[in-house]
C-alpha positions in Angstrom: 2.0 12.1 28.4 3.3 14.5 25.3 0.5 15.5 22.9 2.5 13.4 20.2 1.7 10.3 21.8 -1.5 11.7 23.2 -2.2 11.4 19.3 -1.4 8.4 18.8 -3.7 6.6 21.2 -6.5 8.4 20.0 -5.7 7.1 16.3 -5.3 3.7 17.7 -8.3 3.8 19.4 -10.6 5.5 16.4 -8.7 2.8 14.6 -9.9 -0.3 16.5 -13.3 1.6 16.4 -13.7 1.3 12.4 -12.1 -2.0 12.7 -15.0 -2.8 15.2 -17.8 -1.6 13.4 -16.5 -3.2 10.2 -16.7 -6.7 11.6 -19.9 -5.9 13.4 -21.5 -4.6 10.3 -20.4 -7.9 8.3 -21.1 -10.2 11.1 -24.8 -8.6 11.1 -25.2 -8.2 7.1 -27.4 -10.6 5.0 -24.8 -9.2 2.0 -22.2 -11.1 3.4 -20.7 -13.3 -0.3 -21.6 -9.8 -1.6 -18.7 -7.6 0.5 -16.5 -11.0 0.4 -16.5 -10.8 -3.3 -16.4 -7.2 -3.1 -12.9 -7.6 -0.5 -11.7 -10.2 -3.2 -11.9 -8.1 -6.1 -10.5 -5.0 -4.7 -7.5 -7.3 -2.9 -6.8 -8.6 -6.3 -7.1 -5.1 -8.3 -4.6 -3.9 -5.2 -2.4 -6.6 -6.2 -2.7 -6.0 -9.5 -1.5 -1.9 -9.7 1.3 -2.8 -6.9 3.1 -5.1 -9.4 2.3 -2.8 -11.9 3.8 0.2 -10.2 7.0 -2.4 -8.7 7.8 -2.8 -12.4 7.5 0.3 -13.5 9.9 1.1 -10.9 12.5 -1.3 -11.3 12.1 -0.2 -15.2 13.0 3.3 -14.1 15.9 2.3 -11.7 17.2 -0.2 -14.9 17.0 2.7 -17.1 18.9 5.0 -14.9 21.7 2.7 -13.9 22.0 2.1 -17.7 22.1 5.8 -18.3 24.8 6.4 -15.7 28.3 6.6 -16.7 30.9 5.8 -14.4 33.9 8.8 -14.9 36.7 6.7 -13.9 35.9 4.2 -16.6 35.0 7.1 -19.6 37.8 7.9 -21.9 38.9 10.8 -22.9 39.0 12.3 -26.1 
């Protein structure tokens, strides 16, 4: 096995571990409409700054194809 994938199995694995302990720790937790209103409001403030940054991007691309000038279509002077 090459040290590259060697790596990757242990990610996986540490992965699934947090995954794990995450679950266990909510399935055990008295808090739990606390961290699910928690998970709500951080998935929708993640929604939120994705669109935010998607159209800020699409601005940007906009503006550059606007700013672009084809030369075979220019006149000349």
């Amino acid at each position: 096995m090459s040290e590259k994938n060697g790596t990757k199995i242990l990610l996986a694995f540490l992965a699934g571990a947090a995954v794990g302990a995450a679950i266990g720790y909510f399935l055990k937790s008295d808090d739990k409409e606390e961290i699910l209103t928690d998970l709500q409001e951080g998935a929708i403030k993640l929604k939120q700054d994705i669109e935010e940054n998607f159209a800020k991007a699409k601005e940007m691309v906009e503006n550059f194809k606007n700013s672009h000038v084809d030369p075979t279509t220019e006149k000349p002077e």
